[in-house]
N, C-alpha and C positions, 0 to 999 in steps of 0.2 A: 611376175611381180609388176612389169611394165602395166599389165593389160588390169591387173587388180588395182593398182593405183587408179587407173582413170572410172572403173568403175566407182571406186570410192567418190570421187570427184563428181560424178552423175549422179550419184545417191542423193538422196534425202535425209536429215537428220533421222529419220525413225529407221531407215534402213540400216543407218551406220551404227546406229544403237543397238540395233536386233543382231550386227553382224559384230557387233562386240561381243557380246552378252553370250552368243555361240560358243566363241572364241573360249571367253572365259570359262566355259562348261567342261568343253573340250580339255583345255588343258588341266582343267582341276582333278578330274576323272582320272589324265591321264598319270598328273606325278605324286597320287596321295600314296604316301610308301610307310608299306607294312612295321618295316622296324623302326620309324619312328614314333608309331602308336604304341607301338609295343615297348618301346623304353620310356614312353609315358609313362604305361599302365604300370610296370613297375613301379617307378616313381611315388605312382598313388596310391600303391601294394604297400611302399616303405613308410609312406605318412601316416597313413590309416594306422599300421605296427606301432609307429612312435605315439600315436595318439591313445591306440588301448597302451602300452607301455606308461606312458604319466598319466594315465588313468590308474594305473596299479601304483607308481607311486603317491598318487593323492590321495589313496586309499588306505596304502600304509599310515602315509604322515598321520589320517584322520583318526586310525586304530592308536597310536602313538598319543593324538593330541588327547584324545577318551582317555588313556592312560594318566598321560600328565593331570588330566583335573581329576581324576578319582585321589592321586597321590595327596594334589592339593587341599582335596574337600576332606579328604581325611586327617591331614594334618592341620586344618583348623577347629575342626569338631575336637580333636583330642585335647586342645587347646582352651577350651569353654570351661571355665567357674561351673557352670550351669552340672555339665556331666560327670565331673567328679566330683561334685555336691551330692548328686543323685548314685552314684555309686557309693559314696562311702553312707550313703543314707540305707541303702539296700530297699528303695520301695521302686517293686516290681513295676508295679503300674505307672505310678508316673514317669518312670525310665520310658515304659513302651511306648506313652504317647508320646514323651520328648525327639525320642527317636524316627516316632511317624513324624513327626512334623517337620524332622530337619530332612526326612526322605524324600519330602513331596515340595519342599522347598527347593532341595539341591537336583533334580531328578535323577534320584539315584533306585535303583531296582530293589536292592534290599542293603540293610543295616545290621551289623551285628555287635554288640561288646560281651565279649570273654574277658573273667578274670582266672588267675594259677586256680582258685578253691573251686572252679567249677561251675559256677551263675553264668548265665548267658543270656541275653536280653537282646529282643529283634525286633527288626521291622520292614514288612515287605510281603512278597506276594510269590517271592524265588525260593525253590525247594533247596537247599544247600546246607551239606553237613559234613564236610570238612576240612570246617576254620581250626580246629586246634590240629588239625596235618597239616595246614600250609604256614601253621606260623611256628610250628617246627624247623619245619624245612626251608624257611626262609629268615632272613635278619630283617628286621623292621627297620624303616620302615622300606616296603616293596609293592612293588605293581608284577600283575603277571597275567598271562591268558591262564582259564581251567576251563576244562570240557567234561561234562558231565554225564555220565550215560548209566546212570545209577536212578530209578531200581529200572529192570531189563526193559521192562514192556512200553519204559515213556522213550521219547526220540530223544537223542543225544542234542546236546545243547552245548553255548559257548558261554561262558560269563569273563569278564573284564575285573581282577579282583584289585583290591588295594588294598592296605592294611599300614596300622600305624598305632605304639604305644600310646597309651592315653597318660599323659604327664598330670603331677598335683599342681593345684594353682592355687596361690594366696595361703589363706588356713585351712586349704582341705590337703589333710594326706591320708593318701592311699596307704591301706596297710597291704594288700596284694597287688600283685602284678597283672593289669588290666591292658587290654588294646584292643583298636577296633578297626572290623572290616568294612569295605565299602564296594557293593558289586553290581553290575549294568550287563545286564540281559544281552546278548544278540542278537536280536527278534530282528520280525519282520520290519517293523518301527524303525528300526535302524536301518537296514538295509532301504530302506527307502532314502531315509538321511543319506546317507550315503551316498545313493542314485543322482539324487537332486543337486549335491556339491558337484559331483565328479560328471557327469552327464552320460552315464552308463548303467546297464541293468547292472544291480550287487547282489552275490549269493555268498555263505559262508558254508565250504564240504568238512565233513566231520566221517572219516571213514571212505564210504563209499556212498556216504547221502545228503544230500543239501538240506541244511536246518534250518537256515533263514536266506530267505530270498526277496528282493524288492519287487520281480514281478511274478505272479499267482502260477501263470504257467511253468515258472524256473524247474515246477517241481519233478516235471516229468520230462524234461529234457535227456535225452542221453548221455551219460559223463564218461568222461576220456581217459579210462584207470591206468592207462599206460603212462597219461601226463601226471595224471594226482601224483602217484608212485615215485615218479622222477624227481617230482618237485618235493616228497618227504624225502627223498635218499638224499638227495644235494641241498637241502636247503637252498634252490634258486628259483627264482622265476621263469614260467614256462609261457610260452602262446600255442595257440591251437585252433582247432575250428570245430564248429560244432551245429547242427542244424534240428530243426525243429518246427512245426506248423509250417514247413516251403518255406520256410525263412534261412538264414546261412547266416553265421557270428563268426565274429571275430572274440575270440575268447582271451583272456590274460587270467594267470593264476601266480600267486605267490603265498608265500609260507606264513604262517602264525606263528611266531616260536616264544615259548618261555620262557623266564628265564635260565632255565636249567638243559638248554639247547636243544631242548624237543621241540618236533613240529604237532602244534596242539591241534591248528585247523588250517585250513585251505580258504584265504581269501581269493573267489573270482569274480570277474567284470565281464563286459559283456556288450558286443558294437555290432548291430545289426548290417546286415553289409554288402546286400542286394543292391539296395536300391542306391546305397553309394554309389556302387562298380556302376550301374546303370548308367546314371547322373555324370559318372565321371567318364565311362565311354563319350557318350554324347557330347559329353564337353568338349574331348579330344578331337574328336569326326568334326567336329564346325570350327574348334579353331585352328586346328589342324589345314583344314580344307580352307577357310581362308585366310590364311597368314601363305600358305604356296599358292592361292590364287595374284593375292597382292605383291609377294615377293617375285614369282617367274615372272610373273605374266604382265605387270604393269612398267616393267621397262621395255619390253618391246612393244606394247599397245602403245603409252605414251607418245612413243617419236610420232607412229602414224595418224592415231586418234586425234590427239590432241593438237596438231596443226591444222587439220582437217576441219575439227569441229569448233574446239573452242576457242580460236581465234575470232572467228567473226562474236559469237558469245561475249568475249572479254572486252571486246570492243563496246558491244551492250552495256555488259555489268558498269564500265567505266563513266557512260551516258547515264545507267542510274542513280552512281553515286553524286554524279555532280546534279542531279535536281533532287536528290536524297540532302545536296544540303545546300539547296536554295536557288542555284543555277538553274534558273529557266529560260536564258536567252542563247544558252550555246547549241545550235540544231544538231540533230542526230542524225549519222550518215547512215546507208538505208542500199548502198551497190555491195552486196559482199558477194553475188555469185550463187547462194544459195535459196532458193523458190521461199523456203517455210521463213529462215532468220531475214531474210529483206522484208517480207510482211510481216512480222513481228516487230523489224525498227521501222516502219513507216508507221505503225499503229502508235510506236511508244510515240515518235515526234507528235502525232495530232495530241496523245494525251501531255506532253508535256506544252502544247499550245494552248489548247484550253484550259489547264491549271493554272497557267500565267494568267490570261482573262478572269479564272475565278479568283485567282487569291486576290488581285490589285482591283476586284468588286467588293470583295470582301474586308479587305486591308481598309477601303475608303468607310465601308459600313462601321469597322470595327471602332475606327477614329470617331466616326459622328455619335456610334452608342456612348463611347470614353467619356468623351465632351457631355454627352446630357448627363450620365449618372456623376460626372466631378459636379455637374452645376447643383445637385440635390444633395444635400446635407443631412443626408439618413443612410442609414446601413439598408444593405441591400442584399439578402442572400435568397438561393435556388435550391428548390429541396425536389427532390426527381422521385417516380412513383416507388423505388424501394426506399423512399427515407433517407436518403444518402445527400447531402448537400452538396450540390455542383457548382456553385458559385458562391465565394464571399468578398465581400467588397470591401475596400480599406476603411471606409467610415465604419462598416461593420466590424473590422480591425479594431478598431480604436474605442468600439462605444463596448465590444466584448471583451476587446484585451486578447483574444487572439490570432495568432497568424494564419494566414490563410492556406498554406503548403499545407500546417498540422491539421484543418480542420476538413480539408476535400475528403470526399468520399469515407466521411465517417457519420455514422448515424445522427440524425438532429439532436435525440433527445441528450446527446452526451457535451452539446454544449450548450442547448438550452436546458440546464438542469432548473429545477423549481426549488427555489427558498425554502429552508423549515418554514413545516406548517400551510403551503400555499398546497389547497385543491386544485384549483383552475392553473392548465398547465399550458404550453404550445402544441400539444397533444390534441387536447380537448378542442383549440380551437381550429385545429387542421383539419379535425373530422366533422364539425358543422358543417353542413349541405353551403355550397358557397354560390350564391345568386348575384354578387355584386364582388364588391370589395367591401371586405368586414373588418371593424377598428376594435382594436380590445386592448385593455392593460394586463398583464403579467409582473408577476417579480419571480428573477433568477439570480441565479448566483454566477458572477464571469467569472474569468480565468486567474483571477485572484482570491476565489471563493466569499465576493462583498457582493450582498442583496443591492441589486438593481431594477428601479422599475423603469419598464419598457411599455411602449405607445405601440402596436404591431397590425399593420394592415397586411392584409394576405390576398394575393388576386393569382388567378388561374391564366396561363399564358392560353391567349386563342389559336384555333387550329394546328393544333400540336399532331395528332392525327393525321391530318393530310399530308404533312409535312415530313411522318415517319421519325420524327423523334419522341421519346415516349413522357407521358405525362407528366408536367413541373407543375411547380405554385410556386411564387414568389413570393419572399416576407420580406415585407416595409420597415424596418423598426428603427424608433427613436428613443433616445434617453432622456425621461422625465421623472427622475429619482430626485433632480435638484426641484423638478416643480411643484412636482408632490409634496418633496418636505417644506415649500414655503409656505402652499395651500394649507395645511396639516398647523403651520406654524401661525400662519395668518390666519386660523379659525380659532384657534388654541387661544393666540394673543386678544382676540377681541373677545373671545367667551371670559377670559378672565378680566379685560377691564371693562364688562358688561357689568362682573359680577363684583370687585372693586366700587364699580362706583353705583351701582345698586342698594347694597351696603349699608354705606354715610347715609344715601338719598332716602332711606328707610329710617333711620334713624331722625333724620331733621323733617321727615314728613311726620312721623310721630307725634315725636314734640311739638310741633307746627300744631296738630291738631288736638293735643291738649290742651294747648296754651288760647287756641280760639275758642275751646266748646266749653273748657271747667276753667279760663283764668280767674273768676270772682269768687270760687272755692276753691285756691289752691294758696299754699301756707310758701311762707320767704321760703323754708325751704327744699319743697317742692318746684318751686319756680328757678330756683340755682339750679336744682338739681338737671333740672331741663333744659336750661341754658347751658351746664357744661356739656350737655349730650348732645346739642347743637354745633357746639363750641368744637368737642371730638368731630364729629362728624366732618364737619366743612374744614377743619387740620389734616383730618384724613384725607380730605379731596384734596385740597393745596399741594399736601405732598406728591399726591398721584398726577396733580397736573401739572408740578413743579418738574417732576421723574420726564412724564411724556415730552413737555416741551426742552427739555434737556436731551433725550434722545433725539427729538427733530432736528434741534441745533448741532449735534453731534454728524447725523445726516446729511446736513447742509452745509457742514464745514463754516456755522458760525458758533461756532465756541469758541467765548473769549474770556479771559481772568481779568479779575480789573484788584489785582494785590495792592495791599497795602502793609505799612505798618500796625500791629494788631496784639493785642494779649488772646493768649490763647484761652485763658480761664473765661471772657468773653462771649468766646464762640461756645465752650462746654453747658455757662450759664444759659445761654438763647437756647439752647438745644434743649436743655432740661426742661427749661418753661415750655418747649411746644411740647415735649413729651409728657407734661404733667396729669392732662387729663387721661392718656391713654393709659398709662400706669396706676393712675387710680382706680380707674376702670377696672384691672386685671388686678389690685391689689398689688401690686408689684414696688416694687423700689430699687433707686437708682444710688449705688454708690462709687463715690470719683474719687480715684487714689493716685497721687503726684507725686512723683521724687523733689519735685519744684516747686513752689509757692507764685513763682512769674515766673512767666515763660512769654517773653515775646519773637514771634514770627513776623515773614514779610507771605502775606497769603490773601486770597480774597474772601473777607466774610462770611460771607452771605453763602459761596461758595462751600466752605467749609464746614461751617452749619449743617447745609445740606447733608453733608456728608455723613458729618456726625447723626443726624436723626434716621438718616434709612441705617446706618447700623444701628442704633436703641430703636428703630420700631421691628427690625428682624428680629433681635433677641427678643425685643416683648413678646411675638407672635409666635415664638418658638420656644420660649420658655413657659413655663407649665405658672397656673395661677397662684399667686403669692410669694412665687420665687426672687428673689433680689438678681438684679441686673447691676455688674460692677463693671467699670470706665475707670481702666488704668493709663496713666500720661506718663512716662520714663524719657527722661532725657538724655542721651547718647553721643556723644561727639557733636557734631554742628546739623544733628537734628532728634527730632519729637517719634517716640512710637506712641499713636493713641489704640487703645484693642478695647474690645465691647467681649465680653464673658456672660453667656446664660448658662444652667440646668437643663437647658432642655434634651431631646435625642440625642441630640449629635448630628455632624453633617455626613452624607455616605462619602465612604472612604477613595470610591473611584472616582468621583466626582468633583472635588478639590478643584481639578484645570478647567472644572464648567464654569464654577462657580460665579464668576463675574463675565459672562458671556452673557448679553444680551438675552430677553425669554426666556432665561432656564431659570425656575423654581422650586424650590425646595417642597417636600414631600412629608407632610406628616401620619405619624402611624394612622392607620386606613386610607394610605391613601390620597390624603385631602389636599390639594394643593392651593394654598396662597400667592397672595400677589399677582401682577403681571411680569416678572423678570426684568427688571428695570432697574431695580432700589441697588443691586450690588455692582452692578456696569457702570450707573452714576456715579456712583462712588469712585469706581475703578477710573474715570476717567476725568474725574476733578484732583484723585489723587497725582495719578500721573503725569496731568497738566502743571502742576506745583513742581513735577520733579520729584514726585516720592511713588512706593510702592505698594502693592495691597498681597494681604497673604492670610489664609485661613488654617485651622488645624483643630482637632478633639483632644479635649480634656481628659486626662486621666482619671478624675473624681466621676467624669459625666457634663455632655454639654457639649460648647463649641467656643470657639475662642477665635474673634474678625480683627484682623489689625491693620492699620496700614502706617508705614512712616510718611514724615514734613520735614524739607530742609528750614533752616532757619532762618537764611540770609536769600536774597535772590542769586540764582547762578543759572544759566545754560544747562535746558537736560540733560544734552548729549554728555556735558564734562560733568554731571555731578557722579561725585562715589560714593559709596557706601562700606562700609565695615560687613564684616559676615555676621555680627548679632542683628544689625539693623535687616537684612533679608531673609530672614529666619521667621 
């Protein structure tokens, strides 16, 4: 023992391995014992039994459960208006078909109804004759096996029967005594059913011959008449074995029995059981073999081995875990006595020297990358050559809406999806040949599913190659959805007060040039006529440069009210006079309906005016020609509702909370949009300077209906209140 210890101690780890490993051979060889394989194999003798065993009961129960539904299916059919309508009607034919069809409905093999006089009526494909014997000999309603082996020359068969009085319903009554059968083949069909529940081959013996079997070969099997025999004398279940094509079963057989305590057929099952035993030897020999390698052998190996060996080792592993998490200044000791584990810890020390060196190269690089991509104010993500994003950057966070844990290493296009309707995708633009860095816009949908457009440069990292990491491209991208929409809005805005003040400027050039080339043949009143089209015109412009320079001043934070005391009838009058020409124009008319005869306010003029005319010139323009235009004034507690009423479309229903937002214009059928967005924002915002409120809504007759309220008296906006008819 002395002289083996020091050997060990002069060894080399591969020798102390190689003299383990002996070791272990050695004794495995020596203590694998016989009977305890052997009360395995029993063991698995007895499972394999219990397993065909509930394989014969789940075969029973399923003969059983085929019963139960025949009882049931029978006793609903008897039950049908329909059948003893057709019975007390006596037509043949349409019985048969009713019959076929409730046969192929319910899968039943065949159908039969007998009455006491002798009529019989079928349907099916099964040779069976008889139903007036077993409904002798039985009380309805019943279930039962029958075996058939009538006429000699066909093979005996099994059927499944059930049988059930056919009751009157409602106003049909039976004047004879009718019931009916209902029966299910044993066939192969089944036996496969069978197979596939239970996970065993299914055969049904009849005699001394198998009629239906799940597998083709069943049929020539050799059958074990000493067990069939047993299993009809006692009515119990038998096991056995049975062999066939080199194959060996496990066989289970039980009884079929009638009601009438006869054995009709022989249910068998069937557990192939070669290649069990095989599988289950084997199983045994390896674990067997090692659970007594591990058990004998590794308490006396331990004390020797393990002090020997894996002490210096554990000393290692201890040194990995602490630069496993993070420790790379505590040095690794490297004298253990052993040639191979001392140059294995001298190599880890150097590696854990120069990982110090890299990471605090690295750590410095990592801060100076941090620091430039915080100083740039765009999202930043890295897509690697299988599409998979390696890098997302918090601005990219912020401009996508997602986090960056959820979006590594998940394909691009699942978070660069493309907007309904957009071609041009981040797809399209990854695969252009990339010579530079290329700028392009897209629209996607973030992580909110809101269209975003995106500003995206794409550039290829250099020498990625040499480098041995594999190919990235990196996308630049910026969010310029808000700049698009100003662009968009700032093109919109000037096309329409291009096309506003186009308009007037067409109509006063007109007239301009009739009045210079025919004024000495033109009649008084042609020359009115000309001067009020001038007259419209340059009111049309006042108001549009009235509108603009009110948005400027709104922009600039000079808007100011200069209120006074005032009749409101006043302001209604001025309004009407500048709307006069334009109303004639359109044949239109203006009617002003008051609960009040005076109404005076504290308000600014001029202000108010204003206000009143971009509502009567929206209803003009949206009201159809000829239609009347009515201005109702209702006076309410300590203030005025003034509303402007046309005919025309109507305003859209989603669009209510646009309505007085700056640039948004209303939409006439085809299409056509008016104004530059201006006239109802003015409004909105001389209203609410007064301290009152703007509110639109559709007409039930048809139209639109603009309202807004006036306090009466001067008060603080913050404290003025209102009643719930005045916000309405």
């Amino acid at each position: 023992m002395r002289n083996a210890l020091a050997f060990l101690r002069r060894a080399s780890i591969s020798q102390r391995m190689i003299l383990g490993m002996v070791v272990l051979v050695l004794m495995t060889a020596l203590l694998i014992s016989l009977p305890a394989v052997g009360a395995s194999w029993r063991q698995i003798e007895q499972q394999i039994w219990l397993r065909v065993q509930n394989s014969q009961s789940s075969t029973l129960a399923l003969y059983n459960a085929e019963r139960a539904r025949l009882v049931n299916i029978t006793a609903l059919i008897t039950k049908r208006p329909t059948l003893c309508a057709l019975l007390q009607s006596g037509d043949a034919q349409s019985m048969t078909s009713y019959l076929v069809e409730i046969q192929k409905d319910a899968e039943i093999d065949l159908l039969i109804v007998n009455d006491s006089s002798g009529k019989s009526y079928r349907a099916g494909n099964v040779d069976f004759h008889l139903a007036n014997t077993l409904i002798a000999d039985h009380e309805l309603p019943f279930s039962n096996f029958v075996s058939l082996s009538d006429p000699p020359q066909n093979s005996p068969r099994l059927l499944i029967i059930a049988a059930d009085k056919i009751r009157p319903s409602g106003t049909c009554k039976l004047k004879v005594d009718s019931w009916l059968i209902a029966a299910r083949e044993i066939n192969h069909e089944f036996m496969r059913t069978l197979a596939a529940n239970t996970g065993m081959a299914q055969s049904v013996i009849i005699g001394e011959q198998r009629v239906a079997f799940s597998l083709n070969d069943m049929v020539n099997w050799p059958l074990d008449v000493d067990a069939t025999e047993r299993v009809i004398r006692t009515h119990t279940t038998c096991c056995t074995f049975a062999s066939a094509h080199d194959e060996d079963y496990y066989v289970g057989l039980a009884p079929l029995i009638d009601t009438h305590g006869r054995v009709v057929a022989i249910s068998e099952v069937a557990l192939a059981g070669r290649e069990i035993r095989r599988r289950v030897l084997y199983i045994i020999v390896l674990l067997f073999g090692i659970g007594s390698a591990v058990a004998l052998v590794s308490s006396f190996l331990a004390i020797i081995l393990t002090r020997l060996i894996t002490r210096p080792l554990f000393s290692l592993a201890e040194a990995a875990k602490r630069m496993d998490s993070g420790n790379l200044e505590t040095p690794i000791t490297y004298e253990y006595g052993v040639p191979e584990i001392d140059q294995l810890a001298r190599q880890l020390d150097r590696a854990r020297r120069n990982l110090r060196q890299t990471l605090q190269i690295t750590q410095r690089e990592m801060k100076h990358m941090e620091r430039l991509l915080s100083a740039v104010r765009e999202g930043v993500v890295a897509i690697d050559e299988n599409e998979r994003i390696t890098y997302f950057s918090p601005d990219a966070e912020s401009i996508l809406g997602y986090r960056a844990p959820d979006v590594l290493q998940r394909h691009y296009m699942q978070v660069f999806r493309p907007a309904p309707g957009e071609a041009f995708t981040l797809r399209e633009l990854l695969l252009t040949p990339q010579t530079g860095t290329s700028t392009q816009h897209i629209m996607i949908l973030d992580a909110q599913d809101h269209p975003i457009t995106l500003k995206v440069f794409i550039s290829l990292l250099n020498n990625q190659r040499a480098t041995g990491y594999p190919r990235e491209r990196v996308v630049v991208l910026r969010d310029v959805s808000e700049e698009e929409a100003i662009t968009q809005l700032r093109c919109n805005f000037l096309a329409n007060v291009a096309h506003e003040f186009r308009t007037p400027l067409s109509g006063v050039i007109a007239a301009t040039e009739l009045l210079v080339e025919n004024s000495a043949n033109l009649t008084t009143e042609e020359l009115t006529e000309l001067a009020n089209t001038i007259r419209l015109s340059i009111s049309h412009m006042q108001t549009l440069v009235d509108n603009l320079l009110e948005s400027a001043a709104m922009d600039a934070g000079c808007f100011r009210l200069r209120p006074r005391p005032m009749r409101l009838q006043e302001a209604i009058e001025n309004a009407a006079m500048l709307m006069t020409p334009l109303l004639k124009r359109r044949d239109q008319s203006l009617i002003v309906t008051s609960s009040e005869e005076t109404i005076t306010l504290w308000a600014d003029l001029d202000r108010l005016v204003q206000a009143i005319v971009n509502l009567l010139m929206n209803a003009s323009k949206f009201g159809p020609i000829g239609s009347p235009i009515t201005l109702s004034v209702e006076l309410r507690h300590n203030s005025v509702i003034l509303a402007v009423s046309d005919y025309g479309p109507g305003l859209p229903a989603d669009r209510f909370s646009e309505l007085f937002n700056r640039f948004v214009t209303g939409d006439q059928p085809g299409g056509v949009q008016y104004g530059i967005g201006l006239g109802l924002s003015v409004v909105k915002t001389i209203v609410e300077a007064h301290g009152g409120q703007v509110g639109a809504e559709n007409l039930s007759e048809g139209g639109a209906r603009v309202w807004f309220t006036m306090p009466l008296k001067p008060q603080d906006r913050q404290g003025i209140k209102y009643d719930q008819d005045s916000r309405r």
